[in-house]
C-alpha positions in Angstrom: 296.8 220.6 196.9 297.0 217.0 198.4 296.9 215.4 202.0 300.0 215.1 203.0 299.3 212.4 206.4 297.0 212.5 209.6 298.4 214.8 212.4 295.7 213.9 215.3 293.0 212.5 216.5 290.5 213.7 219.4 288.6 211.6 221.4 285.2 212.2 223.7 286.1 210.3 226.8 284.3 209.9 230.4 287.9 211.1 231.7 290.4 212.1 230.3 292.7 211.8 233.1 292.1 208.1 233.1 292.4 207.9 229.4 295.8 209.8 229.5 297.1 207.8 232.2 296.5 204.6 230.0 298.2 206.1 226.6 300.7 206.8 228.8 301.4 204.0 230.4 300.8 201.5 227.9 301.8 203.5 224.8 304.1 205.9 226.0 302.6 209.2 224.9 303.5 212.1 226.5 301.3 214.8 227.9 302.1 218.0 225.9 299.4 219.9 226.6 295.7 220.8 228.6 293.1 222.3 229.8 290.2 222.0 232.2 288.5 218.7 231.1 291.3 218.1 228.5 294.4 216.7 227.5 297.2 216.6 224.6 299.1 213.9 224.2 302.4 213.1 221.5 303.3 209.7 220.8 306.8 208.9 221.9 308.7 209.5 218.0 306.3 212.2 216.9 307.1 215.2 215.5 303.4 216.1 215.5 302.0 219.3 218.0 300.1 216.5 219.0 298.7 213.1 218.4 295.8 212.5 220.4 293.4 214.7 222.0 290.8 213.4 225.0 287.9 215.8 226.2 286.3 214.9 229.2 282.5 214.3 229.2 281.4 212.9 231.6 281.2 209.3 233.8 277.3 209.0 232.4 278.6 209.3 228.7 276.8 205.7 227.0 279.6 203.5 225.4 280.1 204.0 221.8 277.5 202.6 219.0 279.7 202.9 216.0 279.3 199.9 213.8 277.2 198.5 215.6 273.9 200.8 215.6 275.6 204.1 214.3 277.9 205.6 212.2 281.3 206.2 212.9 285.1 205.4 213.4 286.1 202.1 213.7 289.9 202.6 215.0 292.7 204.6 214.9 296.3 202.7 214.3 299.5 203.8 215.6 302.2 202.4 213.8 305.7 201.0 215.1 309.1 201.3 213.9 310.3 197.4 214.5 308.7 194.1 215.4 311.0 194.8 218.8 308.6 197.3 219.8 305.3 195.6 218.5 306.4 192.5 220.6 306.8 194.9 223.7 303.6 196.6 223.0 301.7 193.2 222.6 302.8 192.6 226.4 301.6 196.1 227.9 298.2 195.9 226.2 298.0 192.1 227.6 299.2 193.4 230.9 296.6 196.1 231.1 293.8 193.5 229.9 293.4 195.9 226.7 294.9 193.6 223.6 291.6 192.4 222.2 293.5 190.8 218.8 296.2 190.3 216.8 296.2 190.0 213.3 298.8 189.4 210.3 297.8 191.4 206.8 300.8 190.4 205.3 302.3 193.9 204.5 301.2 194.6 208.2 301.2 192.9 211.3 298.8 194.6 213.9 297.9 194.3 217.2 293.8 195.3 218.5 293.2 196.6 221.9 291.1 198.9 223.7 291.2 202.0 226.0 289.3 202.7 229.4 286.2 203.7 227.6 286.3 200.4 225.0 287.2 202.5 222.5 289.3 200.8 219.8 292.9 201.3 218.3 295.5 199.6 216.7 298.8 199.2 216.8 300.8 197.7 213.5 304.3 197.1 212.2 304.9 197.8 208.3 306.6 195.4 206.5 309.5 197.3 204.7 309.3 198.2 200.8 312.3 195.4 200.1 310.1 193.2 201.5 307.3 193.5 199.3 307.1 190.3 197.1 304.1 190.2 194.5 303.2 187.3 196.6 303.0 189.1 200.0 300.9 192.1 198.5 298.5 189.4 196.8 297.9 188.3 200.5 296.9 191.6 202.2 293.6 190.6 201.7 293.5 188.0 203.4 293.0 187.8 207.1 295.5 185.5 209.4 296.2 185.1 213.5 299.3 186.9 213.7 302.7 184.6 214.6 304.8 187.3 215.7 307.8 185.0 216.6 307.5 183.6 212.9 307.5 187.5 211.8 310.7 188.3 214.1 312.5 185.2 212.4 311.8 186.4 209.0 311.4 190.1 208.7 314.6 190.3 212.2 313.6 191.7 215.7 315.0 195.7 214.4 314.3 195.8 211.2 312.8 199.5 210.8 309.1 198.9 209.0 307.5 201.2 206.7 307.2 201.1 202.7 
């Protein structure tokens, strides 16, 4: 028996609506399902039921404590096929005032934003197996700003990520 991947994630939100509105928007998902007080959502290349679920609770809901004063996730990432479409991303999440970062871990490049309720995701680019030199594994570990025009120049604008 083994894990085979992650097939969704459910969030609390203060509402989901708004939430839904902004994945879909920004990200593209696609509302496949719902119910009173909550909503399915599919990413736009997913062959999943679904990706994403929000639950309503509530305008009063407090912001999230995780990592700060609680337990808890830190982000869920959604990952990209090119640097085309991480490059179009980075300009929705800016437009929407959501892209918070942008960072370059060598075998990914990945872009940090936040949703209506501050709740945090990411969005990367894999670099392709072919790519991966012993000297761009070495650097994973290190943390850089993320030059995606330098990334597009070397990696190519449609180059399909993913080891």
């Amino acid at each position: 028996m083994a894990v085979r991947r992650m097939n969704h994630a459910v969030l609390y939100v203060r509402d989901a609506e708004r939430t839904f509105a902004f994945y879909r928007d920004v990200l593209g998902f696609r509302l496949v399902g719902e119910m009173p007080g909550a909503k399915f959502l599919q990413a736009p290349d997913s062959t999943n039921d679904h990706d994403l679920a929000l639950f309503t609770i509530g305008e009063a809901a407090g912001s999230s404590t995780a990592g700060r004063s609680t337990v808890g996730l830190y982000h869920i990432a959604w990952e990209v096929q090119t640097l085309a479409d991480l490059h179009e991303i980075a300009g929705r999440l800016a437009d929407a005032g959501a892209l918070i970062g942008a960072s370059d871990h060598s075998t990914t490049k990945a872009l940090y934003a936040r949703d209506p309720d501050a709740l945090e995701f990411e969005v990367c680019w894999i670099v392709p197996g072919r790519f991966l030199t012993e000297e761009v594994v070495r650097a994973k570990t290190l943390l850089r700003p993320l030059d995606l025009q330098a990334d597009i120049e070397r990696y190519g604008l449609e180059t399909v990520g993913g080891v």
